[in-house]
C-alpha positions as CSV (number, residue, x, y, z in Angstrom):
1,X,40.0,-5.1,-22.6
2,X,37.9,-3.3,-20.1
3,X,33.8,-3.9,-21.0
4,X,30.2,-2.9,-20.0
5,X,27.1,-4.4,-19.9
6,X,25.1,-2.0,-23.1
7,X,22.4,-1.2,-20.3
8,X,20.0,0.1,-23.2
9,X,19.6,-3.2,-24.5
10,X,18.3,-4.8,-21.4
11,X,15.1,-4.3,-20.5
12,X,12.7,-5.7,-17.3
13,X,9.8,-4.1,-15.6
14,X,8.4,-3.9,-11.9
15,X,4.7,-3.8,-10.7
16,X,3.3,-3.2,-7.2
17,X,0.2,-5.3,-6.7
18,X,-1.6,-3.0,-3.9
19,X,-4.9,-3.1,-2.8
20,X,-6.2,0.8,-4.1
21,X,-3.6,0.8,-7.2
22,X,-1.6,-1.2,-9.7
23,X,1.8,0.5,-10.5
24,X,4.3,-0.3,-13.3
25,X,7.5,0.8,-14.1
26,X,10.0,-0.2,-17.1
27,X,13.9,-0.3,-16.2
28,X,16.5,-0.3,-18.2
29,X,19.8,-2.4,-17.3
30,X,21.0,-0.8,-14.8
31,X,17.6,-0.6,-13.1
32,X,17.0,3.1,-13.7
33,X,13.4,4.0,-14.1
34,X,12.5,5.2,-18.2
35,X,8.9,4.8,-17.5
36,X,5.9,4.0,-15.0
37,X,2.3,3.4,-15.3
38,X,-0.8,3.1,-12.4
39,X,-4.1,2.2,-12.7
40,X,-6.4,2.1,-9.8
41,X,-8.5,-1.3,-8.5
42,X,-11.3,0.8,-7.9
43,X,-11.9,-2.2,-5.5
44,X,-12.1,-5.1,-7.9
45,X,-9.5,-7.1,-6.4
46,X,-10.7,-10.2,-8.6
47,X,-7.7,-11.4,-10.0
48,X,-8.4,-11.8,-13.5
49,X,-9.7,-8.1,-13.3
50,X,-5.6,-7.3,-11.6
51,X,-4.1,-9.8,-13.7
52,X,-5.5,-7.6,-16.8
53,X,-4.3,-4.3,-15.0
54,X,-1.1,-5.4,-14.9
55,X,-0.9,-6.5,-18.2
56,X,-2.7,-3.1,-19.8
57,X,0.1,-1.6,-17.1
58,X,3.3,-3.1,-18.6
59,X,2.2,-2.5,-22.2
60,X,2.1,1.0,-21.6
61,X,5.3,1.5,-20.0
62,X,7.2,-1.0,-22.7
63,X,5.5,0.7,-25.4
64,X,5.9,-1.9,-27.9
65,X,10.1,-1.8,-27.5
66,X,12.4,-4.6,-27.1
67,X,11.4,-7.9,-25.4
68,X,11.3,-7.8,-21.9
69,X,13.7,-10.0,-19.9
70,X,11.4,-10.8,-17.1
71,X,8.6,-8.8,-15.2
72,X,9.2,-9.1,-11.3
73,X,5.2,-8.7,-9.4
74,X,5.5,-7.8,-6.0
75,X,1.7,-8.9,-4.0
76,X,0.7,-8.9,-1.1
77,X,0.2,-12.3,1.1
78,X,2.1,-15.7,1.1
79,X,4.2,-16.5,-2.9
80,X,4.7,-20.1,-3.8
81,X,7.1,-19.3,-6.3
82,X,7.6,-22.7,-8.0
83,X,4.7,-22.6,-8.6
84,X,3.6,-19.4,-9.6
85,X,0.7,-19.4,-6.8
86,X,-0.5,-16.4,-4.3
87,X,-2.4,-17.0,-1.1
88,X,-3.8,-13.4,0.2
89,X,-6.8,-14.0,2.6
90,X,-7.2,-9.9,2.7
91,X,-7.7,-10.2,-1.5
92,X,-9.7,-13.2,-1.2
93,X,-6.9,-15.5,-3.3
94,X,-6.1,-18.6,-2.4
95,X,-3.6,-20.3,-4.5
96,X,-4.4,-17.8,-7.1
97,X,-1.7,-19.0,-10.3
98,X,-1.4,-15.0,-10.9
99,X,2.1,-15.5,-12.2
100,X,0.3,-17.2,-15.3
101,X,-2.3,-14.9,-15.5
102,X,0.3,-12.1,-16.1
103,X,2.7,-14.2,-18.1
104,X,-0.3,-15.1,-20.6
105,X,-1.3,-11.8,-21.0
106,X,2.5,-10.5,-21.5
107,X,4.1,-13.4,-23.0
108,X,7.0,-12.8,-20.5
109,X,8.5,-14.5,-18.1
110,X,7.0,-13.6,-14.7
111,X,8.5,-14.0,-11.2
112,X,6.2,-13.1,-7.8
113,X,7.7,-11.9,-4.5
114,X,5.6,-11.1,-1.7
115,X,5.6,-7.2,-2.0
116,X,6.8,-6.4,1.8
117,X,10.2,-8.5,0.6
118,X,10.5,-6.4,-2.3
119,X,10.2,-3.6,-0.6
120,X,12.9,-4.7,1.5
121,X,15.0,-5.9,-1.5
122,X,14.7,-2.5,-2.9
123,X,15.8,-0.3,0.6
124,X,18.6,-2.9,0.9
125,X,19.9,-2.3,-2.9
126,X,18.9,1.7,-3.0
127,X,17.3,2.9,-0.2
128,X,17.4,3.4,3.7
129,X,18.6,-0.1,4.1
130,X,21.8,0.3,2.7
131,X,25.0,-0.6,4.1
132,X,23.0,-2.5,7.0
133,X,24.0,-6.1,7.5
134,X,21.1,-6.9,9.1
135,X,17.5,-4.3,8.5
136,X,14.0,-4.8,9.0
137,X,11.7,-3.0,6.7
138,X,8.1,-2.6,7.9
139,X,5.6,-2.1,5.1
140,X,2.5,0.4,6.3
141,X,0.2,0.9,3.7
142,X,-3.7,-0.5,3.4
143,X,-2.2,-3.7,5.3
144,X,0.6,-4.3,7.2
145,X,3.8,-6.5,6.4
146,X,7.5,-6.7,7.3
147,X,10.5,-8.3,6.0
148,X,13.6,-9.0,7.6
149,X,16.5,-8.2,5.6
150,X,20.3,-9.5,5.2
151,X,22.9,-8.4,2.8
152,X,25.3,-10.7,0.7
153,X,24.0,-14.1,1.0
154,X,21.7,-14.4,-1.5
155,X,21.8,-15.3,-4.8
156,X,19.4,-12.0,-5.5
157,X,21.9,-9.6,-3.7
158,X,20.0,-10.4,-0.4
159,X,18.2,-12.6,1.7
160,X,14.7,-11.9,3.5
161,X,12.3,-13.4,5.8
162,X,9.1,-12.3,5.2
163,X,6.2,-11.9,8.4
164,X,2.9,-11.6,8.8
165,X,3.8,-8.8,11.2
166,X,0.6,-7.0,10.9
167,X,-1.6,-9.7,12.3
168,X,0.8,-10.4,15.7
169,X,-1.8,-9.3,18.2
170,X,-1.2,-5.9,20.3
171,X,-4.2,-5.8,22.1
172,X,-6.1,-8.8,23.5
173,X,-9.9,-8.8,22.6
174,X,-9.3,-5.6,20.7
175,X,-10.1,-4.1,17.3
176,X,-12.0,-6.8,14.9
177,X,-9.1,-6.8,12.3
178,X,-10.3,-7.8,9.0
179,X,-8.5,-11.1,8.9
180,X,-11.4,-12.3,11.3
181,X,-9.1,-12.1,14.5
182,X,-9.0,-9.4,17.0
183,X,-6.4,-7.0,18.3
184,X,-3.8,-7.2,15.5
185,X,-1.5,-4.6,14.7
186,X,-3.1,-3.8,11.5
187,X,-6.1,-3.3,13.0
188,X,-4.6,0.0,14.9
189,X,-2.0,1.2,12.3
190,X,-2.9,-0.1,8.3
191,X,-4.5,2.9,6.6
192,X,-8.3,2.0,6.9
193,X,-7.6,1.5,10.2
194,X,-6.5,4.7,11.1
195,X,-9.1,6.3,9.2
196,X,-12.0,4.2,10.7
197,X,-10.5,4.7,14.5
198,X,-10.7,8.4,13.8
199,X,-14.2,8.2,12.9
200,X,-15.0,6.4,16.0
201,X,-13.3,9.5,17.9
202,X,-15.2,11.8,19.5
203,X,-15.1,15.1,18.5
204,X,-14.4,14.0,14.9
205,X,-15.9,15.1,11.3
206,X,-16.0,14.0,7.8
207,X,-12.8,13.7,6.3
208,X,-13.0,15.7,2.5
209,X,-10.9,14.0,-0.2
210,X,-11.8,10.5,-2.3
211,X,-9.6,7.7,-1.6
212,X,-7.8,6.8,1.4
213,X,-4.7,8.5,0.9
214,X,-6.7,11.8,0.4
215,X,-8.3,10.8,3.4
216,X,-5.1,9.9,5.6
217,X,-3.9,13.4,4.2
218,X,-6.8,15.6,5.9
219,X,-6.8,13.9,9.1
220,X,-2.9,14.5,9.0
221,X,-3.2,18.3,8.0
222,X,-6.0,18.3,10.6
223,X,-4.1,17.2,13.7
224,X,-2.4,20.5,13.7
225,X,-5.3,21.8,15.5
226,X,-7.7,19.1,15.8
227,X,-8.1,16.7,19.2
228,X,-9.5,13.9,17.9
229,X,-6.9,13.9,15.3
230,X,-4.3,14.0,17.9
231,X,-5.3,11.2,19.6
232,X,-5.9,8.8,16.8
233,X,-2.1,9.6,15.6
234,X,-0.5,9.6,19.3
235,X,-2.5,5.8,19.5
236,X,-1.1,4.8,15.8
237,X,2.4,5.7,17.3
238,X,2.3,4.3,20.3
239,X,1.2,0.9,18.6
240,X,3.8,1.0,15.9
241,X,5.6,1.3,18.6
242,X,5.1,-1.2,20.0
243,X,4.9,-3.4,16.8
244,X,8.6,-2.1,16.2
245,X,9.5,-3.0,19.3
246,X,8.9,-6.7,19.6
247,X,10.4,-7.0,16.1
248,X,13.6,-6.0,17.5
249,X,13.6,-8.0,20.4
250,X,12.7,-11.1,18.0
251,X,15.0,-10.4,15.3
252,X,18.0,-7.9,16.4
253,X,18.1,-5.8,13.4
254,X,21.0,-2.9,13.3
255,X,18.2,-0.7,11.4
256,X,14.4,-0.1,11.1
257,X,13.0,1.7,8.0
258,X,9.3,2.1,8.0
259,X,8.0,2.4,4.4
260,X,4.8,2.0,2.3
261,X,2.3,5.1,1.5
262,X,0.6,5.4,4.5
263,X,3.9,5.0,6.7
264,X,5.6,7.7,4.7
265,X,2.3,9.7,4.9
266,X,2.4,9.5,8.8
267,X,5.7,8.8,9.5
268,X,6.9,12.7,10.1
269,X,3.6,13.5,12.2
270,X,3.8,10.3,14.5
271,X,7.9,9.7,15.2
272,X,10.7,11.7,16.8
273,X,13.1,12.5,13.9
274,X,15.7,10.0,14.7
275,X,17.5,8.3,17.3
276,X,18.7,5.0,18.3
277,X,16.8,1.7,20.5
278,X,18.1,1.3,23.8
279,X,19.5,-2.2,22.0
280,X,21.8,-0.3,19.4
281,X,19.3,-0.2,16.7
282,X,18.7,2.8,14.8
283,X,16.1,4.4,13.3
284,X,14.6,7.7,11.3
285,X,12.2,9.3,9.7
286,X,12.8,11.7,6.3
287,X,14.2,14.3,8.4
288,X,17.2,16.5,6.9
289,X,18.4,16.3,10.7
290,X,19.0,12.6,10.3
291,X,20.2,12.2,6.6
292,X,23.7,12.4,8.1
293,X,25.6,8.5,7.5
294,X,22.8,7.0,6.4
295,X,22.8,7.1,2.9
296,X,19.9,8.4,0.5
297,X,16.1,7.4,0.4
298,X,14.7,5.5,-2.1
């Protein structure tokens, strides 16, 4: 007797823990999305002020339906998972027990993953990643993360290797990054950085919009025409760049898929449309050009 799983019955939801916004989703059992929620920090990243986003967050999108089998929290920094704990020096947590401050408020069962994993977890299951034996995902957004990827030997689907990628330094005695240090990659190529080396440009003006993907969006509309636009991007490319580079040379992925807002923001103004590393490794942007073999986006 052939049978199926009765995918309306199960029920789980997802939230991304970012730094400018809280987002929800609910999922039914075969992980298609029936609903989603966000609700910006408004930059209270206190976490009993995220903890109760969350919660308002996945109340919404449950709606007062069936239990919920689990709620996964992707966040940025370090996970203890055994013990619930987060350590994220850019939020100011240090073994922060969010995972009980969510399951308190939901009465759920909560598991944590450090959000640049998840990310990764997600490409290799849906996204750009799939297929690939062996993919890095690099997370650009406010911060900067990566996760090294492999397929099949997990218990998850998957096994990653989470990096603090964005705080390898590119530049000795650089930019003050604002982990304290100086030169690190997210100092050059997370979001605020971007936006604060373009201000430092000559030849720049005030960026309209509130928010700093509103903000990432002008300068990006105004490099069309703009100088100091022009060179703030051609910099953020050529330190990606390099960034991407000494991942591959570390870790000998087959692919690289840059994600996260602001990557996907710049990623089409700052990078070729695809093409492969002189090591094999390929990459690509959103470009129709290179959807060819390489399965959908997620």
């Amino acid at each position: 007797m052939l049978l199926r799983v009765r995918t309306e019955t199960l029920w789980v939801a997802g939230v991304d823990v970012g730094e400018t916004e809280i987002k929800a989703a609910l999922f039914d059992g075969s992980l298609d999305r029936q609903a989603m929620s966000t609700r910006p920090t408004r930059g209270n990243l206190d976490p009993e002020h995220v903890a109760g986003l969350v919660v308002d967050a996945v109340a919404e999108v449950s709606g007062g339906g069936p239990p919920l089998l689990g709620i996964g929290v992707g966040v940025p920094g370090a996970v203890d998972e055994r013990r619930g704990l987060v350590y994220a020096p850019t939020l100011g947590w240090d073994a922060t027990p969010f995972a009980r401050l969510v399951a308190t408020g939901t009465n759920s069962v909560v598991h944590l993953e450090n959000v640049a994993r998840a990310l990764g977890q997600a490409e290799l299951w849906f996204g750009a990643a799939r297929g690939a034996a062996r993919a890095i995902v690099a997370l650009v957004g406010v911060g900067v993360g990566a996760a090294l990827m492999t397929d099949g030997t997990h218990p998850r689907g998957g096994s990653g290797l989470t990096s603090e990628w964005g705080h390898t330094v590119v530049q000795i005695g650089g930019r003050r990054c604002r982990c304290g240090s100086r030169g690190c990659l997210e100092a050059y190529v997370g979001a605020e950085a971007v936006l604060a080396r373009y201000k430092d440009e000559p030849g720049s003006t005030r960026l309209p919009g509130r928010g700093l993907a509103a903000r990432l969006s002008a300068l990006l509309d105004r490099a069309v025409d703009e100088d100091a636009a022009r060179t703030v991007l051609a910099e953020t490319a050529e330190v990606l760049g390099v960034g991407v580079a000494n991942l591959i040379n570390l870790l000998a992925p087959e692919r690289v898929v840059i994600a996260g807002w602001a990557g996907m923001s710049m990623g089409p103004a700052i990078l070729p449309t695809c093409g492969r590393w002189p090591n094999g490794t390929r990459w690509r942007t959103r470009s129709p050009e290179c959807r060819s073999g390489w399965g959908s986006w997620g």
